[in-house]
N, C-alpha and C positions, 0 to 999 in steps of 0.2 A: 658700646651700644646700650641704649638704653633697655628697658623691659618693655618697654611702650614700643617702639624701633625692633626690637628681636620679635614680637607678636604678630605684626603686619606682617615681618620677612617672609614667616610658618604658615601666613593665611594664604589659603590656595586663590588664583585669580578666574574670574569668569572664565576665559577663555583655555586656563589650564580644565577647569573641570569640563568644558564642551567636551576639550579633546582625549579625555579618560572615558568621560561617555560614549564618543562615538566610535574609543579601540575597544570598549568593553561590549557595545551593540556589533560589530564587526566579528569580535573573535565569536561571541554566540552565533553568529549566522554563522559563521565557517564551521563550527562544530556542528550544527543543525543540518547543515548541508553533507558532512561529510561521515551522520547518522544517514540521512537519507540515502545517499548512495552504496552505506554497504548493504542496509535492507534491502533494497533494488537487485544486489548482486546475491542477495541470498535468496532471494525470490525467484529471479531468473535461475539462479542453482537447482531448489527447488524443483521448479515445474519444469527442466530438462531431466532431472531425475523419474519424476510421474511420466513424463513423456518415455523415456527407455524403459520404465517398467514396462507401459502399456502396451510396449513394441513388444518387448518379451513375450508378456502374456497371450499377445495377438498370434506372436509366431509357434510356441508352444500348445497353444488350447484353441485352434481355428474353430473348430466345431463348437464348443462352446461359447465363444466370444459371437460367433453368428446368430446362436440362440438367444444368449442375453439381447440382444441388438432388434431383432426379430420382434422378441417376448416385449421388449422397453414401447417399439416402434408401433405395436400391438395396444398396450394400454393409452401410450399416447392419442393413438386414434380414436377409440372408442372413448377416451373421456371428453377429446374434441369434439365426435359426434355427440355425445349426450348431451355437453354444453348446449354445442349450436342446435341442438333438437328442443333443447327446453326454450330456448330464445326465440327460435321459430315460434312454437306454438304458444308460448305465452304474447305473441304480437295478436295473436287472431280472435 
């Protein structure tokens, strides 16, 4: 075989490098995909954990979880009414 003959052999062909391109866009989406779903799973971990804390704390501290609740439900209101008091009377 010539050196001219052994050169062409080594030279990759179109159709080979599509197909290295679209295993190498493939394995990246399966890794991207398979980032995404343990985030998901650690998230949903997560916010079951926040979720049993808040039972605890609900079940242990009644009386205070009703005040924080109360007190929250309290400013919310009055900065709702200040808002729409201001918007009221700045129309007139």
């Amino acid at each position: 075989m010539t050196t001219e003959a052994a050169e062409t052999a080594r030279r990759p062909t179109p159709s080979l490098l599509r197909s290295l391109a679209a295993d190498a866009i493939e394995d990246g989406l399966h890794s991207v995909v398979r980032r995404g779903v343990k985030a998901a799973r650690r998230a949903v971990e997560t916010l079951e954990d926040a979720r049993d804390d808040g039972i605890y704390y609900v079940k242990h501290r009644p009386l205070k979880t009703i005040g924080v609740a109360a007190g929250v439900g309290l400013i919310v209101g009055l900065g709702a009414g200040w808002i729409v008091g201001r918007a009221i009377s700045s129309r007139r």
